[in-house]
C-alpha positions in Angstrom: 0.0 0.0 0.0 1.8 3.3 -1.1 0.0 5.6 0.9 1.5 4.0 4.1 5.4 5.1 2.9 5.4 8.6 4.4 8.2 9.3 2.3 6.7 11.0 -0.9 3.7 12.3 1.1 6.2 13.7 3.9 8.3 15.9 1.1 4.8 17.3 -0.8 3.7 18.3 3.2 7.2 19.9 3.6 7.7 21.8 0.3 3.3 23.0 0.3 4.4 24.6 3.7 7.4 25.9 2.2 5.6 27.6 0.1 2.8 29.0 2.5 5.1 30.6 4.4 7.9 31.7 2.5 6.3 32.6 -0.8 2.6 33.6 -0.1 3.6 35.9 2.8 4.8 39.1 1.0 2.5 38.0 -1.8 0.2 39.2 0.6 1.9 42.1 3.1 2.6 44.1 -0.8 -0.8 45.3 -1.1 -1.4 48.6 0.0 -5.0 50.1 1.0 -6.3 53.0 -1.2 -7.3 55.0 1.9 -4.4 55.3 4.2 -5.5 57.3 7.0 -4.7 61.0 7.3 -3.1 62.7 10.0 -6.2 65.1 10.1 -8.8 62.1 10.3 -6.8 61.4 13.8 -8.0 64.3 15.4 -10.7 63.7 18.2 -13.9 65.1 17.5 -15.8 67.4 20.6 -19.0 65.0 21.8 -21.9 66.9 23.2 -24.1 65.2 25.7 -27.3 64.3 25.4 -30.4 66.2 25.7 -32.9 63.6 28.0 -36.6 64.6 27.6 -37.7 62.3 30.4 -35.5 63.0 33.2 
């Protein structure tokens, strides 16, 4: 029964992880988001409390 040699079925396991981490990763940390965040969007905005009719 071939599938009970771990061999051949050891090296595809080794080389698919490999792969997921050294090639996907900066596959994936290149893209950039459209809408980086601007320094002004940072700025805290003044609440105002509410207005309770019913107390």
């Amino acid at each position: 029964m071939p599938q009970l040699n771990p061999a051949p079925w050891f090296m595809i396991l080794v080389l698919s992880w490999l792969v997921f981490l050294i090639v996907i990763p900066p596959k994936v940390l290149a893209h950039t988001f459209p809408n980086e965040p601007s320094p002004s969007a940072a700025e805290k905005s003044e609440t105002k409390s509410w207005n309770w009719p019913w107390y």
